[in-house]
N, C-alpha and C positions, 0 to 999 in steps of 0.2 A: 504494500500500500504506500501509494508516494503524497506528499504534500499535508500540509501541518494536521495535526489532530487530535481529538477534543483528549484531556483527562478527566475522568470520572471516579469517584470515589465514593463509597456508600458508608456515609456516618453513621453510626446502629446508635441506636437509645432506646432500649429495652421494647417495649410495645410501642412506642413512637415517640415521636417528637412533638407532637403537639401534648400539650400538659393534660389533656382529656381522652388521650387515646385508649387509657387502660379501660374507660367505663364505654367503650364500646362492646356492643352484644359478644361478638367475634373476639374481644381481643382477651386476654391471658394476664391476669395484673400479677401473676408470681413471675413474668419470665425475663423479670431483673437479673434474678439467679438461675435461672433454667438454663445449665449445658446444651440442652438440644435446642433450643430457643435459639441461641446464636450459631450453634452448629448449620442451620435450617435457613440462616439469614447469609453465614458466608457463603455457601455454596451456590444460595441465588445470584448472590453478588456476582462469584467468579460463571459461573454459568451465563454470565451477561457479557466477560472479559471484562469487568471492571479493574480500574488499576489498585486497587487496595479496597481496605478496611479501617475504618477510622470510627477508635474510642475517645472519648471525650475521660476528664477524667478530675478529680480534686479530693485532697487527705480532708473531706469534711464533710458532715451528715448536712445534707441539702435541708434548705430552707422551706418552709413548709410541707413536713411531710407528712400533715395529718389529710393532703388530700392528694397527693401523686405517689406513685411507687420512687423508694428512696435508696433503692438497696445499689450498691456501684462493685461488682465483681472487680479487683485488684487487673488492672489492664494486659498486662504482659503476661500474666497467668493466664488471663483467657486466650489471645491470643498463641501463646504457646498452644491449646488444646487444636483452637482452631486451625493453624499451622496444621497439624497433625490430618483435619479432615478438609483440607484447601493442597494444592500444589503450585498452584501457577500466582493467584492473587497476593498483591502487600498487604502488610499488617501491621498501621500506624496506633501505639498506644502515646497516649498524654502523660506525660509525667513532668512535676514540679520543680524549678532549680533553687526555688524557696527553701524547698523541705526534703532536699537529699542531700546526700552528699556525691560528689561526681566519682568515686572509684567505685561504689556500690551499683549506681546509676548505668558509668557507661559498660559495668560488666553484665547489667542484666540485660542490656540492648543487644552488646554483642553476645552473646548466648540465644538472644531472640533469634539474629540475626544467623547463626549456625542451625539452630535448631529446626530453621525453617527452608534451609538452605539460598540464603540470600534475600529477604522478603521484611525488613526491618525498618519501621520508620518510626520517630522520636518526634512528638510534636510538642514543644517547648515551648511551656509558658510558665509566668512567675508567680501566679496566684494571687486572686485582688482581695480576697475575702478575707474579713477578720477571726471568721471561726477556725480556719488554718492554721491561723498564730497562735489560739490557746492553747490546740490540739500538741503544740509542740514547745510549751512555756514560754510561748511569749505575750506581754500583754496586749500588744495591737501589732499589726502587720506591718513589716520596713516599708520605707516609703517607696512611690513607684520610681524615680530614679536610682535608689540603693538596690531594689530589686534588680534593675536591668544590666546594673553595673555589676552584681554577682550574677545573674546569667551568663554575660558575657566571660567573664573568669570561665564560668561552671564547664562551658561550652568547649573553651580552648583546652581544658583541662581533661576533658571527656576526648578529645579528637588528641590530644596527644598519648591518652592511654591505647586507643584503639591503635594509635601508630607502632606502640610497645615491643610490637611481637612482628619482624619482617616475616613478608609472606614467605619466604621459604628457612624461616626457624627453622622448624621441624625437619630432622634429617629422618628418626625413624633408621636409623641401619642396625639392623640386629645381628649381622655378621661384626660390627667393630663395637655394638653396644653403648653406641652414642642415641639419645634422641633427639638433643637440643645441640644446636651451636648457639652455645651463650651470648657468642660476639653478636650473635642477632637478634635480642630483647636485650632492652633500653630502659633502665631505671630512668622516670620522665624527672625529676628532682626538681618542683615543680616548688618557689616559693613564690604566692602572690599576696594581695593586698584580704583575701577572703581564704585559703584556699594551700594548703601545704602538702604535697602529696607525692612520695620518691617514686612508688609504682617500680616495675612494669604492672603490667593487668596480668591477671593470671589466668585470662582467656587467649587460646590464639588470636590475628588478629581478623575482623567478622570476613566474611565472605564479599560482601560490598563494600571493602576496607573502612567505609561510613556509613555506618546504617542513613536513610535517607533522614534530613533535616527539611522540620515543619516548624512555622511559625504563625502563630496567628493573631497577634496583639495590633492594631491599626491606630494607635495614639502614635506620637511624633519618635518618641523610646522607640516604642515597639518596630515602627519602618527601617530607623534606622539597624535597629538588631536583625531586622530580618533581609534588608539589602546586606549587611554583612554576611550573613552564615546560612540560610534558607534557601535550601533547596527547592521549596512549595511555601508557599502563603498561604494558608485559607481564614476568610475575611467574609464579614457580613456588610453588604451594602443592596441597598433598598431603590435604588433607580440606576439603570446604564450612565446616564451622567457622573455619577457619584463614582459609579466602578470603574469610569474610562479615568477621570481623575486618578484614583486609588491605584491603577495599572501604572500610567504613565509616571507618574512619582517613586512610586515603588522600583519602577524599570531603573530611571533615572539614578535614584539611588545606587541601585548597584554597578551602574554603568561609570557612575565618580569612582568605586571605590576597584575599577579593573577589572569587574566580573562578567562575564558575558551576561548580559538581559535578557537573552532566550534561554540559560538554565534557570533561569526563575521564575518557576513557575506557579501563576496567579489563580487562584481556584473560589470564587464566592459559594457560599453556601445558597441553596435553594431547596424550599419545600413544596415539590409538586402535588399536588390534590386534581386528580385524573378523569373524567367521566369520559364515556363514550361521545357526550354531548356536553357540551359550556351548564345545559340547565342541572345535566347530572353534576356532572365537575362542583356545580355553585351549592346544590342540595346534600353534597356529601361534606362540602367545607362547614356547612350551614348544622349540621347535624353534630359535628365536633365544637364548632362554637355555643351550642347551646347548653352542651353540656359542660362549658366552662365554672369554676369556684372564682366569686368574685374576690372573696377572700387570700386564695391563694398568688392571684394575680398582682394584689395589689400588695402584696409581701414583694415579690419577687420587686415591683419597679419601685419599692422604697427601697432596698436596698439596693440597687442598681444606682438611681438615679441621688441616691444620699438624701433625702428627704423623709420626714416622717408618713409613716401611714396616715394619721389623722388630717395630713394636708392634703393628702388625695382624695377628692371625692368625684364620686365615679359618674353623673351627669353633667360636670365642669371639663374644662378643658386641664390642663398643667397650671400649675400657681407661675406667675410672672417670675420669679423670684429663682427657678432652679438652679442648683450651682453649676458655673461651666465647667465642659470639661476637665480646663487645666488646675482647677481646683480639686479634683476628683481624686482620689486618694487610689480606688479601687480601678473598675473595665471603666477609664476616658472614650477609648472609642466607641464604647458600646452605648454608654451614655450618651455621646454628643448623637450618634445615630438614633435612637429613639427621642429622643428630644425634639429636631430635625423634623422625623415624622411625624410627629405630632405639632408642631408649628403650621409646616405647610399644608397639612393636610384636616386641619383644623377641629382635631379627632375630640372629643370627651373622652377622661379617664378611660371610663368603660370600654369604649369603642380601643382607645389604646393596647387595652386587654386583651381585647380580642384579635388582633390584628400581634400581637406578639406572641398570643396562644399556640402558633405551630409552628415557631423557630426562636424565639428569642430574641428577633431582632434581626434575623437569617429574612430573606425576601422569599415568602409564599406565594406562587402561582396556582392559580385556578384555571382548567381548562382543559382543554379536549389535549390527546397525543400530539398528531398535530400541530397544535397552535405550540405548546412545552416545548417540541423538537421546533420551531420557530424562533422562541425568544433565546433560545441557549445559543441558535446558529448566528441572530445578532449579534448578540455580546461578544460571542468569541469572532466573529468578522469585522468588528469595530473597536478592535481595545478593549475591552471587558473583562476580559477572561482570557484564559489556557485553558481552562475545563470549572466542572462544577463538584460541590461535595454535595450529595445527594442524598437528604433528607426525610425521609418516607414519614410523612404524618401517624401514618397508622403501621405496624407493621407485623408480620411480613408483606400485607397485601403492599403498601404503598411503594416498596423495593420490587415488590417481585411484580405492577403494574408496568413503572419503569425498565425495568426489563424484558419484558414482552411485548411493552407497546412501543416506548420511545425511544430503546436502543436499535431496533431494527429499523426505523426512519432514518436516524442519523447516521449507520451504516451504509443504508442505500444513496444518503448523499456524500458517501465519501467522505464523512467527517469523524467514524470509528472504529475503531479494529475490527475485523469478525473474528481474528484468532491473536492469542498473544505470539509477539515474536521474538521475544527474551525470558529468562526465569526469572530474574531478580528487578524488585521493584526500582533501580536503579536503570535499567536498561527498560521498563515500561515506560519510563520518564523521557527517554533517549540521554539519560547524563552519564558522564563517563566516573570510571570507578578510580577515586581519590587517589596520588601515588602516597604511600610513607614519607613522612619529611626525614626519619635516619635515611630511608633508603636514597632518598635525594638530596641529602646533601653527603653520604657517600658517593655518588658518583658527579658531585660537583666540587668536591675537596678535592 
């Protein structure tokens, strides 16, 4: 298959993304933790040739869970399971640079990443929530540039253990009873400003010598962390205008800092809602809104948007007065983007609610096959997009609709794989595999 093409990614969240999908008739409210639940969801996925698997993920019992399923399987565990029943598909877990420590970190990726034989991705963020902080004795959460600035350490700290171990360490001669040429694992003797650590890793090194790098934070921090080190973006934006901005900055970025613009790749999230027809499409979106908890909603955008519950009231619009987002302690970007939409679009609380009901602030589409495979071939034809993380309101059905309905249009126009033509989610991407920095600056010494 020749000339550019979409990436897809299928984001799981238990019985779905919208916060009322578990009380539908059809759906499963235990299959938070249900093995076969997500065993059932990656194989749709890859079944589609989807490029990965993407867990969302945070060290904290979510907020309001007296009315959504709350329960969050340890990411990389599942994925390892998954791994086991996938071959071809990636498998990006979320994990914290807040609340690890990086030689723990990048040994469980690189383990991911062997275990799966190449299929490993790290979507790296710093965690805005304060219930993260207690969970690990601290009284409130570092601030957002302390965060990003232990990211960035966490990062280089994580990619120089993965270098640890040259790819041909391992000699393996049982005739001379060597296995290791020592001269090839690198004690990384690593002192920073966050961050002490001699190493080696005591993983070989992974199979995509870097497990694939995601980033998702869209505040001023977060672009420029992710024009440094992100190999994929994924980013909530609510109009093509907004996402062609968020592209072309993003690009630019990394194009200051020497990195080719075409390996970085731009992925908004979207939550399709499907019918045969626009009335179905509207009647199925309409059927999940209704059975929204006002209550839980208006949890969720107090503490997003930093403002007390008691200032929301749900037939008014937003109080004049919300903080911006550079005053935002916690998700800036995600703030300033509901905010945004509810300005211009001159929503009441309530209606806000609803309208953030089936992504969080991710852009939900309503609409036939067709018209879905229309709007994605926009974006991605006008700066928008590299591809989309793919959202399923409801699920399985809403993954595995997508998969039946709107993968096979966009294949027909030449905009998706029919078959993978690499194993490792490195080579789904088309990015090339990292060399060792011992091993390069051995052969530049």
């Amino acid at each position: 298959m020749t000339g550019r093409q979409l990436h897809l990614n299928a984001f799981l969240m238990s019985s779905g993304h919208h916060e009322a999908a578990w009380r539908l008739p059809e759906s499963d409210p235990y299959a938070d933790v249900d093995v076969q639940h997500w065993i059932r969801l990656a194989q749709i996925a890859e079944r589609g040739k989807l490029d990965s698997l993407f867990l969302a993920d945070g060290p904290a019992l979510w907020q309001g869970i007296e009315f959504r399923p709350a329960g969050q399987l340890e990411p990389t565990i599942l994925l390892t399971i998954l791994a086991a029943a996938t071959s071809r598909i990636g498998l990006i877990a979320t994990a914290s640079t807040t609340y690890n420590e990086p030689y723990n970190l990048a040994r469980r990726f690189a383990s991911l990443d062997h275990v799966s034989g190449g299929r490993a991705g790290w979507n790296i963020v710093t965690t805005a929530g304060r219930d993260a902080a207690r969970n690990f004795g601290l009284g409130d959460r570092p601030d957002h540039l302390d965060r990003y600035r232990r990211a960035t350490e966490f990062v280089e700290v994580s990619r120089k253990l993965w270098d640890s171990w040259d790819d041909d360490a391992r000699l393996a001669d049982k005739a001379r009873g060597r296995y290791i040429d020592p001269a090839k694992v690198h004690a990384i003797g690593h002192r920073g400003d966050y961050y002490k650590v001699e190493g080696a890793l005591n993983v070989p090194r992974p199979p995509q010598g870097h497990p694939l790098l995601v980033q998702a934070g869209s505040s001023h921090d977060g672009k420029d962390f992710a024009a440094r080190y992100a190999d994929a973006v994924f980013t909530a934006q609510q109009t093509i205008a907004d996402a062609q901005q968020f592209y072309a900055d993003l690009k630019a970025r990394a194009a200051a800092l020497g990195r080719d613009p075409a390996a970085v790749k731009i992925l908004p999230g979207i939550v399709p809602i499907l019918g045969s027809t626009e009335a179905e499409a509207q009647r199925k979106a309409q059927e999940l809104e209704d059975l929204i908890v006002p209550e839980f909603g208006l949890g969720q955008l107090s503490e997003i948007l930093e403002v007390p519950v008691a200032r929301l009231v749900l037939d008014e619009q937003l109080p004049d007065d919300i903080p911006d987002s550079a005053s935002i302690e916690g998700a800036q970007s995600r703030s300033s983007l509901i905010v945004n939409l509810a300005r211009r679009e001159r929503l009441t609380v309530r209606q806000l609610i609803g309208r953030l009901g089936g992504g969080r602030g991710h852009w939900t589409f309503i609409g036939t096959p067709e018209q879905t495979a229309d709007v994605l071939q926009e974006w991605f034809d006008n700066g928008a997009a590299d591809g989309f993380n793919v959202m399923g309101a409801a699920l399985p059905s809403g993954l595995e609709n997508f998969v039946d309905q709107v993968v096979p249009i966009l294949r027909e126009r030449g905009l998706f794989r029919t078959e993978y033509e690499g194993t490792t989610l490195r080579e789904h991407y088309g990015l090339a595999r990292p060399p060792s920095r011992y091993e390069t600056s051995a052969r530049t010494a």
